[in-house]
N, C-alpha and C positions, 0 to 999 in steps of 0.2 A: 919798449915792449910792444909786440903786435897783437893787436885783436885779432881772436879766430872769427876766421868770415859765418854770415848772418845765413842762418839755414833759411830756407825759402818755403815760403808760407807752406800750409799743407793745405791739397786741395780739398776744395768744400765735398760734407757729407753727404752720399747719396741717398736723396729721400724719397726709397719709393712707394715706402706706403701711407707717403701725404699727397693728399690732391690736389693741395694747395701748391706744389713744389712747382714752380716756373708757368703759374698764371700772373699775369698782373691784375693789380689793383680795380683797371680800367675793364677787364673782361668779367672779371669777376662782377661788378655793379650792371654791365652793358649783358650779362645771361641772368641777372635778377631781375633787372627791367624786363625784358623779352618774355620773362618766364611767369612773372606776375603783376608786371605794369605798375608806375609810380603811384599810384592808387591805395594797391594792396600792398606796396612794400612801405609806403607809408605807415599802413597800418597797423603791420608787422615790424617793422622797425622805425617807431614813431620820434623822425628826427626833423630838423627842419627844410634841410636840402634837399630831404623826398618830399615833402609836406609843401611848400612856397615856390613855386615855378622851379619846377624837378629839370636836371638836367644832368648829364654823365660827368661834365667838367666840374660846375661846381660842387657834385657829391664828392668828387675824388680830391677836392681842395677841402674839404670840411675831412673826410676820412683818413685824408694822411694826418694830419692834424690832432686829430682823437681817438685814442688806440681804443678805447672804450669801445664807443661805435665801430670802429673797424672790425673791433673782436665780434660785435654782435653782425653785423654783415656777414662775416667771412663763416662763423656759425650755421647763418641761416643759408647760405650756399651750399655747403655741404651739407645741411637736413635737405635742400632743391633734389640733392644728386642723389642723396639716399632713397627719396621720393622716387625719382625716375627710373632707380635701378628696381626698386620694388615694382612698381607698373610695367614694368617687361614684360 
């Protein structure tokens, strides 16, 4: 008996009213640094990778890691943007 051949994946949904859709991880950290320096994002997201010799690589090794934090990072990104679009 033959298997019917294997339909082919469907391709991924188009997400256009997420802002998040095709930034990475590394941009997203490297425009909250720029935007409020490892200082203030400490502050605002009190973790240790902002907080103990801040750095974009070892945030992004603590972040992948912790969806927790992730979540609240990628949060406060988007309150950045909302921010910027209101000061136009």
């Amino acid at each position: 008996m033959q298997t019917p051949p294997e339909k082919p994946p469907a391709p991924p949904a188009r997400q256009a009213n997420n802002p998040l859709h095709g930034l990475t991880l590394a941009a997203i950290v490297e425009a909250l640094q720029t935007h409020y320096g490892w200082e203030e994002l400490a502050r605002l997201v009190p973790i240790r990778c902002f907080q103990s010799q801040p750095s974009v690589n070892s945030s992004l090794k603590f972040l992948r890691q912790t969806p927790w934090a992730r979540e609240k990072v990628e949060s406060l990104y988007l309150f950045m943007l909302r921010e910027q679009r209101r000061n136009k």
